[in-house]
C-alpha positions as semicolon CSV with decimal commas, in nm:
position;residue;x (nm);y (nm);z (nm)
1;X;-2,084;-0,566;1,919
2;X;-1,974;-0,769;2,268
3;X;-1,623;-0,837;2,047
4;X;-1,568;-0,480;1,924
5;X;-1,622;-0,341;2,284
6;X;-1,363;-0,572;2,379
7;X;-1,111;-0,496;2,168
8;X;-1,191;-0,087;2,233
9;X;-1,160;-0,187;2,584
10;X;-0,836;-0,344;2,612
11;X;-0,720;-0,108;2,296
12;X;-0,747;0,207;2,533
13;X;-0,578;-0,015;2,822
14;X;-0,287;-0,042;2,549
15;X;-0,272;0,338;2,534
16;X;-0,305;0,451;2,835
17;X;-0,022;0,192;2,921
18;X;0,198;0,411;2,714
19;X;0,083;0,681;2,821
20;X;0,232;0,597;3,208
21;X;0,522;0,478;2,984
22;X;0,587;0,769;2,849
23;X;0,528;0,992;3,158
24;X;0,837;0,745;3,382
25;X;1,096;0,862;3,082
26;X;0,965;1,207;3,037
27;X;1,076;1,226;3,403
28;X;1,303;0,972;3,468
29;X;1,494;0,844;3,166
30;X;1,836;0,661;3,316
31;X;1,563;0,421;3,469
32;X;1,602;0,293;3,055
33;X;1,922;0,208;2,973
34;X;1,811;-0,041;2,663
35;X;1,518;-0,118;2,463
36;X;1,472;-0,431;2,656
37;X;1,418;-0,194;2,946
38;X;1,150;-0,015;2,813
39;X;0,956;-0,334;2,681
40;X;1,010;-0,480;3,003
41;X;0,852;-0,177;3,162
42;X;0,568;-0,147;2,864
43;X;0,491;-0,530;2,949
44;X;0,469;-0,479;3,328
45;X;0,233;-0,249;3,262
46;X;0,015;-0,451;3,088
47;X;0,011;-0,743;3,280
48;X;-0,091;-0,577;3,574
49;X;-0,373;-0,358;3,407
50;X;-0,695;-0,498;3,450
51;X;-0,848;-0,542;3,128
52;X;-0,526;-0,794;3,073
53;X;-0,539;-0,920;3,440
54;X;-0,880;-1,080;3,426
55;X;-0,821;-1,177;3,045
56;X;-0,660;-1,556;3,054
57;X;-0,745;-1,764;2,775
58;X;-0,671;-2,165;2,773
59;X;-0,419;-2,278;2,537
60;X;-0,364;-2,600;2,379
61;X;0,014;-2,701;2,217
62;X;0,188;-3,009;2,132
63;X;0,491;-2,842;2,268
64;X;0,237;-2,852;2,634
65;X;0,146;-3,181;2,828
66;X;-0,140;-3,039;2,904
67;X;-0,355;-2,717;2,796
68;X;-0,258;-2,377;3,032
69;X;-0,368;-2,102;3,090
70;X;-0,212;-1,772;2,929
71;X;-0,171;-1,378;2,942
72;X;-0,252;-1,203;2,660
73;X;0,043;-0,996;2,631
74;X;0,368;-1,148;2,491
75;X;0,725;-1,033;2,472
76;X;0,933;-1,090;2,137
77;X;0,684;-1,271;2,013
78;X;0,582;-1,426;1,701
79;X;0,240;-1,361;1,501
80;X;0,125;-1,724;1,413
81;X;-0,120;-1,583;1,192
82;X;0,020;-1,358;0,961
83;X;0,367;-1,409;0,889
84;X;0,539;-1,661;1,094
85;X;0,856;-1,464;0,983
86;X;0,793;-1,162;1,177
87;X;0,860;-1,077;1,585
88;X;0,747;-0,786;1,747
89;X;0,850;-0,637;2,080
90;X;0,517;-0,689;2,206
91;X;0,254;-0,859;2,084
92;X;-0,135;-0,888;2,207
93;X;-0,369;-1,185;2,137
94;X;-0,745;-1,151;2,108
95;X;-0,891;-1,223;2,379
96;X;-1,115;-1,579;2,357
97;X;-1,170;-1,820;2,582
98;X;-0,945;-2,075;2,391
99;X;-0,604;-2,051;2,186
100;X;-0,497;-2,444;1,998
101;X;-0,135;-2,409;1,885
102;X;-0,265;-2,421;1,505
103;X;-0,493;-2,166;1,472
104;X;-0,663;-2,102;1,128
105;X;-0,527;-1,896;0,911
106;X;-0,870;-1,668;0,905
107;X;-0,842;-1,605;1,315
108;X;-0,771;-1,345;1,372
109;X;-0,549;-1,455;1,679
110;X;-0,314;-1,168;1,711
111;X;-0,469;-0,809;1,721
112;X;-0,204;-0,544;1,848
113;X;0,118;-0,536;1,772
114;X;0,362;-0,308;1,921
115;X;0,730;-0,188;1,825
116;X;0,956;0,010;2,058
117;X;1,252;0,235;1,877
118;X;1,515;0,366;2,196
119;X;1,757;0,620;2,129
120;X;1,750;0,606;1,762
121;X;1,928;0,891;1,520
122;X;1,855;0,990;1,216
123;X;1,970;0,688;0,981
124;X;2,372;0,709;0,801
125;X;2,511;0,531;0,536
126;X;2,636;0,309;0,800
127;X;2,343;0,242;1,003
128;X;1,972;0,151;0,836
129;X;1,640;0,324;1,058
130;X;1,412;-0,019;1,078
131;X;1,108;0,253;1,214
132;X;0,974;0,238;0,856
133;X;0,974;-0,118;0,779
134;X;0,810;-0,165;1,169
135;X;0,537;0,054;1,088
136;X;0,520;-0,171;0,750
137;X;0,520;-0,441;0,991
138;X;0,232;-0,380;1,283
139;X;0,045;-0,215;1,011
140;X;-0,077;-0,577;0,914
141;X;-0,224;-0,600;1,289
142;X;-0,562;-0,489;1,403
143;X;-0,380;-0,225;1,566
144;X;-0,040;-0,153;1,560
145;X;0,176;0,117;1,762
146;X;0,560;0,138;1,690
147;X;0,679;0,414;2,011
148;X;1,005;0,642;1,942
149;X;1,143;0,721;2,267
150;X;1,520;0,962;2,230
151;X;1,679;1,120;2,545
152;X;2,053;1,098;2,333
153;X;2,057;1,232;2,019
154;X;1,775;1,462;1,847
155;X;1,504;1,289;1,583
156;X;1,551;1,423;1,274
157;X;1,284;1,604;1,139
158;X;1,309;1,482;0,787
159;X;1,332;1,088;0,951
160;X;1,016;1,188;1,167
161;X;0,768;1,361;0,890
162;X;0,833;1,061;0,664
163;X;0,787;0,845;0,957
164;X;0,450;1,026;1,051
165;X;0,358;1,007;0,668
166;X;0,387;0,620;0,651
167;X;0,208;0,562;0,947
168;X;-0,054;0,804;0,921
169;X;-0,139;0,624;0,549
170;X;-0,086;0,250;0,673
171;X;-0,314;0,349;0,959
172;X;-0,038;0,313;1,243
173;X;-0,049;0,490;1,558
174;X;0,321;0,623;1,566
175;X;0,372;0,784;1,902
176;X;0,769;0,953;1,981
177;X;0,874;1,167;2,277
178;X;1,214;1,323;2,246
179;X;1,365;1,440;2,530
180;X;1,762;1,580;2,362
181;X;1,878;1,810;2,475
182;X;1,957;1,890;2,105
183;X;1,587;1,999;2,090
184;X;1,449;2,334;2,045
185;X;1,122;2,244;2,241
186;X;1,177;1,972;2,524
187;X;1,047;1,726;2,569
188;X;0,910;1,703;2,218
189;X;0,588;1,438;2,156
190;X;0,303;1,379;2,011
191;X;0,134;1,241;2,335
192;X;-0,131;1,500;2,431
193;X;-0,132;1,348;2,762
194;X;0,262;1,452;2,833
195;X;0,206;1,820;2,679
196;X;-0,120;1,909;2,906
């Protein structure tokens, strides 16, 4: 039960992260130029929240001299565990008191995995939508969030409800906030916190 707390805990720290995330570019969106900008923000976040702050575990590598200590929270980052294929923008580690470079394939060593869409338009011929194969993709995590953040260019409500559809079956937490001017109602989300 100790474990499951845990991951609630530092779950809700996740959200609530995004949550302040999303409030900065409801109110101040040239601070976000790129996607790295908004990771970069996510991930400063979470580093300095507490649950992540006082959760270090040890970890051991043959690419190390020596065993370090390490955050939780990783940028770009690869899943060891699951497909050592796949990257996501951010990716969080269980928390344990020791990580060894080889971890078994039954460890569950990665547990939230989070993918960050910025500025993206309703998919052409020309240019592909990756949204649905990321929600594909962090649905294999414990917990996985792909966040949809547009201040050029409306989301397309056809691209969104299919969005919504895939994650709501796979179990994702899908979270967007469109702030174009294009929109009808701005901003437009699905953050109750931003709408309150």
């Amino acid at each position: 039960m100790a474990n499951q707390m845990r991951f609630d805990d530092l779950n809700e720290a996740v959200y609530q992260s995004i949550v302040k995330l999303f409030q900065c570019f409801s109110k101040h969106p040239a601070i976000f130029w790129t996607e790295a900008d908004v990771t970069s923000y996510l991930y400063g976040l979470l580093i300095n929240d507490p649950a992540f702050k006082n959760s270090l575990a040890w970890f051991e590598s043959k690419e190390f001299p020596k065993k370090s200590k390490t955050l939780l929270v990783h940028v770009n980052a690869q899943d060891q565990t699951k497909s050592k294929d796949k990257y996501y923008d951010l990716l969080i580690l269980k928390p344990k008191k020791y990580l060894k470079d080889e971890i078994d394939k039954d460890d569950e060593a990665s547990v939230i995995g989070i993918e960050i869409k910025f500025n993206r338009r309703d998919p052409t011929r020309k240019e592909k939508s990756n949204i649905e194969s990321d929600i594909r993709k962090v649905a294999q995590m414990r917990r996985g969030y792909v966040l949809w953040l547009n201040s050029r260019g409306k989301i397309g409500e056809e691209h969104l409800k299919r969005a919504e559809r895939l994650a709501g079956k796979l179990g994702v937490k899908l979270l967007y906030l469109d702030l174009s001017l294009k929109c009808e109602i701005s901003p437009r989300s699905n953050v109750k916190e931003l709408l309150t």
